[in-house]
C-alpha positions as CSV (number, residue, x, y, z in Angstrom):
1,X,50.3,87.8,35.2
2,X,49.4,84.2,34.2
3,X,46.4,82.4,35.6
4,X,49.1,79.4,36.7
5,X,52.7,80.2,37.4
6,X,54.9,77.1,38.6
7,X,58.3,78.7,39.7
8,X,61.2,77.0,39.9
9,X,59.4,73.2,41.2
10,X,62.0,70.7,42.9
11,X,61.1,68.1,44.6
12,X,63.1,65.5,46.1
13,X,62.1,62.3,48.7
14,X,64.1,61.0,51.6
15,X,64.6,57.3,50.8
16,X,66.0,55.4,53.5
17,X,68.3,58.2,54.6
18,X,69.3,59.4,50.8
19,X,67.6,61.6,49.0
20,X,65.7,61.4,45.7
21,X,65.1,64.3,43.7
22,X,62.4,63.8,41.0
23,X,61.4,67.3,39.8
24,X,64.4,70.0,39.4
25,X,64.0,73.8,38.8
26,X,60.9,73.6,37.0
27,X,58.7,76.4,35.8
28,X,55.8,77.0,33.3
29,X,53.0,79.3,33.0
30,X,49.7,78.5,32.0
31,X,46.5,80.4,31.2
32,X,42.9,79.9,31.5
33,X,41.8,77.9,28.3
34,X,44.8,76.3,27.6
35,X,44.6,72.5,27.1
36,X,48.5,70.8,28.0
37,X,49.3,67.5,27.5
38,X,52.2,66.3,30.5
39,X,54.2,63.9,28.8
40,X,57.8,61.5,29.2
41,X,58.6,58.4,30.7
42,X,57.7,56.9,33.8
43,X,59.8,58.3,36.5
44,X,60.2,61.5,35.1
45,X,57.6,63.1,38.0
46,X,54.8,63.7,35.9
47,X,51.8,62.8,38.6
48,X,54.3,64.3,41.3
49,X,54.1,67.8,39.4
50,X,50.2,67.1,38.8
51,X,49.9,66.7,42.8
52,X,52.0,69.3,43.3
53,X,49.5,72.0,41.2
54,X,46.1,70.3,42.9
55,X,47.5,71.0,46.1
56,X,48.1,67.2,47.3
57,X,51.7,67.4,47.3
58,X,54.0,70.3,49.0
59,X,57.5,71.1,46.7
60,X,60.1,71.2,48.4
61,X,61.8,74.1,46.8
62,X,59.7,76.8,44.7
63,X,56.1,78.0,44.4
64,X,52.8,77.6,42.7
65,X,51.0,80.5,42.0
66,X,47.2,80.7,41.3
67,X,46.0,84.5,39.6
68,X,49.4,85.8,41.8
69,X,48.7,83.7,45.3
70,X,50.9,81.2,46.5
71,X,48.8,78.2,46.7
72,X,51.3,77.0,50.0
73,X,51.1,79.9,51.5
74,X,47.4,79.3,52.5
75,X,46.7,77.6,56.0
76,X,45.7,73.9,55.5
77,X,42.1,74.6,55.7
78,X,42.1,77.4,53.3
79,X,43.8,75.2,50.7
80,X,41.2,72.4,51.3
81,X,39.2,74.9,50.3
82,X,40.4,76.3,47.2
83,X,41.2,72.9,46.3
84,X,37.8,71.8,46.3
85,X,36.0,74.7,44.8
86,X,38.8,75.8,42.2
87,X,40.4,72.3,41.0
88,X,38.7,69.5,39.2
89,X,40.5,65.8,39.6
90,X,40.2,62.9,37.2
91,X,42.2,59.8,37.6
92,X,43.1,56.7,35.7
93,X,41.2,54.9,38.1
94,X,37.6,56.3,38.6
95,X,36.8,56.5,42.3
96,X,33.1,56.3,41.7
97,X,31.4,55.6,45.6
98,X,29.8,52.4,44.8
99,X,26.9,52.7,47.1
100,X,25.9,55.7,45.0
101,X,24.1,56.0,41.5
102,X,26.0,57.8,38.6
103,X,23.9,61.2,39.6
104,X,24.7,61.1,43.4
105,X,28.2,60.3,42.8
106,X,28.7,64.0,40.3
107,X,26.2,65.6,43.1
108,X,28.2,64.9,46.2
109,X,31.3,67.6,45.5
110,X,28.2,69.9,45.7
111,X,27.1,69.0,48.8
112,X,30.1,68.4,50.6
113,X,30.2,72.1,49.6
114,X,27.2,73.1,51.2
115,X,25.3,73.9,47.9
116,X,21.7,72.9,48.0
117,X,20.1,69.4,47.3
118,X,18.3,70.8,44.2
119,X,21.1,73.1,43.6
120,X,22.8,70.1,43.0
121,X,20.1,68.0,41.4
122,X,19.8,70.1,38.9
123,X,23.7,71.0,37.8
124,X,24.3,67.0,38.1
125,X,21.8,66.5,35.6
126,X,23.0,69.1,33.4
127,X,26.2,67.6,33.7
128,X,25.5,63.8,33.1
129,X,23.4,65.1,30.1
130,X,26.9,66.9,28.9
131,X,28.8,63.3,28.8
132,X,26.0,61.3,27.3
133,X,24.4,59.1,29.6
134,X,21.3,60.7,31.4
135,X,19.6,57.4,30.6
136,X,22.4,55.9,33.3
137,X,21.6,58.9,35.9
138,X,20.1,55.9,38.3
139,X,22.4,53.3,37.7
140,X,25.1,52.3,40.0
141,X,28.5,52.3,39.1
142,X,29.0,48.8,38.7
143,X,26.1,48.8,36.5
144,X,28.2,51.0,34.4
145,X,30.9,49.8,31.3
146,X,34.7,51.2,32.2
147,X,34.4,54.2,29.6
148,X,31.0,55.1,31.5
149,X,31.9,55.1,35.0
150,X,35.0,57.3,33.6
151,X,32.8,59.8,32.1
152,X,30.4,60.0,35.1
153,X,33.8,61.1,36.7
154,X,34.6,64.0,34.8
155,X,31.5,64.8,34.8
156,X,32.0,64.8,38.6
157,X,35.1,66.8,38.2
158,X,33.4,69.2,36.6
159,X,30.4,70.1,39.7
160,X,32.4,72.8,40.9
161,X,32.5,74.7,37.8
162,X,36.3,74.4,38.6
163,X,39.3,77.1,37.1
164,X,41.7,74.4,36.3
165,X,41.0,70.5,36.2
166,X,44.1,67.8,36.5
167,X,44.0,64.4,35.0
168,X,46.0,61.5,35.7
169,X,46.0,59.1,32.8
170,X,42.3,59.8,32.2
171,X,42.0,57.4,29.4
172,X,44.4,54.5,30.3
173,X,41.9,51.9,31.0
174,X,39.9,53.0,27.9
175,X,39.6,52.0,24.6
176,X,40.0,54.5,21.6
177,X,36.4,55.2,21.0
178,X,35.4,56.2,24.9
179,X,39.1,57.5,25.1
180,X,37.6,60.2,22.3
181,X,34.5,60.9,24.2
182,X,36.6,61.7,27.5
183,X,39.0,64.1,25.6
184,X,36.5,65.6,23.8
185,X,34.4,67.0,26.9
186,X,38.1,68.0,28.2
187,X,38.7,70.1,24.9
188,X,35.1,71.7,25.4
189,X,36.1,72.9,28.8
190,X,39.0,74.5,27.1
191,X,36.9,76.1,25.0
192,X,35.1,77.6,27.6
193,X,37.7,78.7,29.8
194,X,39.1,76.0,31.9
195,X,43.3,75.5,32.0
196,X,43.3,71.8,31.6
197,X,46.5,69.9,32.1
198,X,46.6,66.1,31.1
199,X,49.3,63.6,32.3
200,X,49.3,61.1,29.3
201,X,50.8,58.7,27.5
202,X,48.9,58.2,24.8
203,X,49.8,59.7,21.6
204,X,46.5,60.6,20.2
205,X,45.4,62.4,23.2
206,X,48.4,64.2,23.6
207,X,47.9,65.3,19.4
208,X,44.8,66.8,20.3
209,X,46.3,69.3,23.2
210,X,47.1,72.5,22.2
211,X,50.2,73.2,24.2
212,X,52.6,70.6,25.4
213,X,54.7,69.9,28.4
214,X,57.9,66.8,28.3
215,X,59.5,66.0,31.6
216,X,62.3,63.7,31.4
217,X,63.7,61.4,33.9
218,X,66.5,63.2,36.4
């Protein structure tokens, strides 16, 4: 049994009394470690698939599977719940609270959580220390260069010690150099047992995924 199982994905949207399907009969399997680059062109229903593994997004046909469990068939609260223990999000657009310092912001999936102020002190810290900027731990993100606040929210992606993280374009407001530094802390979760799945359309950070997944537009 694989860790993810997407069986047979379609999704379609009613537009103005038509309907639009954007993801048809789809199915992959994924496994714990694995780093997969999502890849084709826009429209093909790359960040609709995304949403649709993290939970965010019901398919209208076909199930996801976490470890055998069908992540739908959990009641809305239970999902909430895996979703926020078991899934790590990172976006092309940050999402940093900006009446929170860098440290607060990778603390507060913790304590939405209900893990312990220190509890969450402490992993934050190992955490910020993990993408390179425990001298920024008390700076705000506006204080912050793009390719900082974007690492301060992996780093947040990564307080729940989550099974699986999805990215949305991580890098697409970064430049090649803190583009590097985000997909290298991606591939070290890899290593160490994460399924990370990357929507992307950047070349060189697809090259450095180890399996690869090309939707094309329906």
């Amino acid at each position: 049994m694989a860790f993810l199982e997407i069986k047979n994905i379609s999704k379609s949207y009613d537009m103005k009394g038509s309907s639009l399907l954007v993801i048809d009969d789809f199915s992959y399997e994924a496994e714990k470690g694995d780093l997969i680059s999502l890849t084709g062109p826009s429209g093909a229903g790359k960040s609709t698939l995304l949403n649709i593994i993290g939970g965010l997004d019901k398919p209208t046909k076909g199930n996801i599977l976490f470890d055998g469990k069908d992540l739908y068939s959990r009641k809305e609260s239970e999902l909430n719940s895996y979703r926020g223990k078991n899934m790590g999000f990172i976006f092309q657009f940050h999402y940093l609270l900006d009446d929170f310092n860098a440290l607060e912001n990778i603390m507060m999936p913790m304590l939405i959580h209900n893990i312990s102020k220190s509890e969450a002190e402490k992993r934050a810290c190992e955490l910020i220390e993990s993408v390179g900027l425990s001298d920024r731990k008390n700076h705000y993100p506006n204080e912050l260069s793009g390719g900082e606040q974007q690492r301060i929210a992996v780093a947040r992606a990564l307080a729940m010690k989550p099974d699986i993280i999805l990215a949305d374009e991580p890098t697409g407001n970064l430049d090649k150099a803190n583009s590097k530094a985000v997909i290298d802390i991606l591939k070290k979760q890899s290593e160490n047992g994460v399924c990370v799945i990357i929507v992307t359309h950047d070349d060189f950070i697809a090259s450095e995924c180890i399996k690869h997944i090309t939707m094309q537009k329906l």
